[in-house]
C-alpha positions, 0 to 999 in steps of 0.5 A: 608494314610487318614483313619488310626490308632495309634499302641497302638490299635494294640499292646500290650507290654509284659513283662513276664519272661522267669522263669522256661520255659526257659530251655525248649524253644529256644532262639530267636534273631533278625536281619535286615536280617532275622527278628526273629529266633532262635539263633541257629537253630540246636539245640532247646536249644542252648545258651551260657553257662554262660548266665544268662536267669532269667531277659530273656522275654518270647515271644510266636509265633506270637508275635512281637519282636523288637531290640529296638537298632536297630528296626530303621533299620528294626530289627524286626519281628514276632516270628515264635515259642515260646521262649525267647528273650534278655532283651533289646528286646520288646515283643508285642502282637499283636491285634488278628484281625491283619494280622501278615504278613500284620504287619511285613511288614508295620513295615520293610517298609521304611515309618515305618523304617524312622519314627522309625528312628526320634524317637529314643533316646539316640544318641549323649548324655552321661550316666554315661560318656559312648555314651548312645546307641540309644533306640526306646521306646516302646511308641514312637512306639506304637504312630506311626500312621498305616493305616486303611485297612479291614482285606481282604486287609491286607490278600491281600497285606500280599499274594501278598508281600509274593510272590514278595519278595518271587521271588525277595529274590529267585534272591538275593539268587542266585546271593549270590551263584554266589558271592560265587563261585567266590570267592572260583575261586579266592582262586585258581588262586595263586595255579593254576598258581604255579601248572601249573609251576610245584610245587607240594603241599605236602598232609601235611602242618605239619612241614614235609611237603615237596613241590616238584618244578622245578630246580632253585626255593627254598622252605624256611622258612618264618623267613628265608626269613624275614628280620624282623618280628615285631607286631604292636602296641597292646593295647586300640585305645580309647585314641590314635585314632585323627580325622585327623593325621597319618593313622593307619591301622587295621585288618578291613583294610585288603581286599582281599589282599589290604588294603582298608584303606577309608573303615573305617579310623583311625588315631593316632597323629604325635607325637604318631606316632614319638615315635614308629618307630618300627610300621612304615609301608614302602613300600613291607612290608606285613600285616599278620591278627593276631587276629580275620580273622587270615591269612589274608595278604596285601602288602603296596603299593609303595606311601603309605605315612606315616602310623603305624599299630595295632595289624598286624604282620609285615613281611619285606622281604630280597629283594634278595630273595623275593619281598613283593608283591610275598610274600603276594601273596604266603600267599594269595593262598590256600596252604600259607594261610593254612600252616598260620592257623595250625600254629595258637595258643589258642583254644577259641581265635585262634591267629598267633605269632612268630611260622609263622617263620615255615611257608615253602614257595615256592620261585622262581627266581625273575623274575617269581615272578614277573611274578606269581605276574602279572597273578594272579593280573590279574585274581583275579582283573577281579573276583574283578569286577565280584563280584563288580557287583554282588554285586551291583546287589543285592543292587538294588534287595533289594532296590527294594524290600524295595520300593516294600513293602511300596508301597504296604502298604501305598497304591500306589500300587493296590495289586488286580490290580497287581496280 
């Protein structure tokens, strides 16, 4: 980019508080995902009852909104409407000779994203003995340098990325629905394999429900089919958690019926670890989400190793009646899953307690447990990698995307040539 031109020509910082108009406009919030838009878009003036908006920014349509704390990933963009935005958000106007599309992509490209990225502040260093939280300061920002383009070319880019990545965004989209309906297949294989074995599903899942199955299966309750049924460790991580140690195992390690453990690891000391038996996980026993995603359930795999769990209902099964895997598989279908959640507790913080004991299950002889267990792993397993595709998938879409943009604004691509 050889002809070019410092932000600071091109935007203007405002600090202007939202005052008495707050009440009247709608709140703004800002994404990587969709740039600027209101926080809840049904409602004009939908916001949190006990926010404070007198220190809030007013922003008018067309300016330009940036997360300070995260504009080095791309959270930023224009403002479609008047409203008001956070606090920690930057207002800017823009020069009004500037194409603001052309602006916001410049701004969302790679090239700009990374250059944002050197400039922040704040990591790694301590404030008042708390992590300072990365900051883009608007100086920084405004003495980044952008090219110099006629407004004709602004427009001509600005048209022709609004309709590639308009065509690119439209692909994303579906491939999104397509991951979504493979996930609503997935919900009911459990539920199709038991139906096609006769279990017929009450049209309640209140204390009165009654399943009808063949000859030879059971319906018990779950505190009856447990052997024990204890929480893990409740309580603050900050001081416990080591870089290397024993695993210990969260909510956010509860996928898809696996415990996904590298997605995010945690660990707790040997000795930490030695002192609370009672949280040892062993193999078969099955993992109930309490708080948060309530009702999602896992087994420990045979070979886990050595490992304690936080705030994870812990269910260990009487083997002559059930086996962990059938059992997690159970609470996985549509039916175990529901019967979990009316049984949730706390309106504003929904959580799951001892009262999942009342849980009824299916339960058939062993070997077609094991036979239930078999089929829906292989089904569900191949849904998996359905989805693991789709997902690369997108990936690439939005990497292409991205790399689209700023070819585009740096000028590799020749936009009147391209369309």
């Amino acid at each position: 980019m050889t002809d070019s031109v410092r932000l600071k020509w091109l935007l203007t910082e405002s600090d202007v508080r939202a005052g008495a108009e707050a009440e009247a406009l709608p709140l703004l919030s800002v994404s990587i995902s969709w740039g600027v838009r209101r926080r809840d878009a049904s409602d004009m003036t939908t916001r949190a009852a006990s926010e404070d908006l007198s220190n809030y920014k007013l922003c008018r349509a067309g300016d330009l909104v940036i997360n300070r704390m995260r504009a080095f990933q791309g959270a930023l963009g224009i403002a479609p409407e008047d409203g008001v935005v956070s606090p920690d958000y930057a207002v800017l106007r823009v020069d009004p000779r500037i194409d603001k599309r052309w602006l916001n992509y410049f701004l969302t490209s790679g090239y700009s994203v990374s250059t944002m990225a050197s400039l922040v502040r704040g990591i790694g260093g301590t404030e008042a003995g708390n992590v300072r939280t990365p900051r883009l300061n608007i100086s920084d920002l405004q003495s980044m340098i952008a090219p110099l383009v006629s407004a004709d070319e602004q427009r001509a880019i600005a048209d022709y990325l609004d309709r590639e990545t308009a065509r690119i965004d439209t692909l994303i989209e579906e491939q999104q629905r397509l991951i979504e309906l493979l996930r609503e297949r997935r919900e009911v294989v459990i539920d199709e394999e038991l139906a096609k074995r006769g279990v017929r599903a009450p049209t309640s899942l209140d204390g009165s429900a009654r399943y009808e199955v063949p000859d030879g299966w059971q319906v018990v309750l779950l505190g009856r089919a447990l052997r024990q049924l204890t929480n893990g460790f409740v309580g603050p991580t900050r001081d416990i958690l080591v870089e290397d140690g024993v695993r210990y195992i969260q909510s956010t390690h509860i996928k898809a019926g696996r415990i996904d453990f590298e997605r995010r690891p945690f660990y707790v000391s040997r000795e930490w670890h030695d002192e609370r038996p009672r949280i040892h996980l062993q193999a078969g026993d099955v993992l109930i989400v309490q708080t948060g995603d309530i009702g999602k359930v896992a087994v420990v795999p045979p070979g886990f190793g050595d490992a304690s769990c936080h705030a994870l209902q812990i269910a260990r099964v009487r083997p002559e009646l059930l086996s962990g895997e059938y059992l997690a598989t159970f609470l996985s279908s549509r039916l175990g899953y529901n019967s979990l959640l009316v049984r949730a507790t706390g309106a504003l913080h929904p959580h799951l307690e001892a009262g999942i004991r009342a849980v009824p299950l299916v339960v058939p002889p062993c070997p077609v447990q094991a036979e239930i267990v078999q089929s829906s792993a292989e089904q569900t397993a191949k849904i998996d990698v359905l989805i693991a595709e789709t997902e690369r998938f997108i990936e690439l879409a939005r990497e292409r995307r991205a790399a689209l943009i700023t070819a585009a604004v740096t000028g590799q691509i020749d936009v009147r040539e391209a369309t």
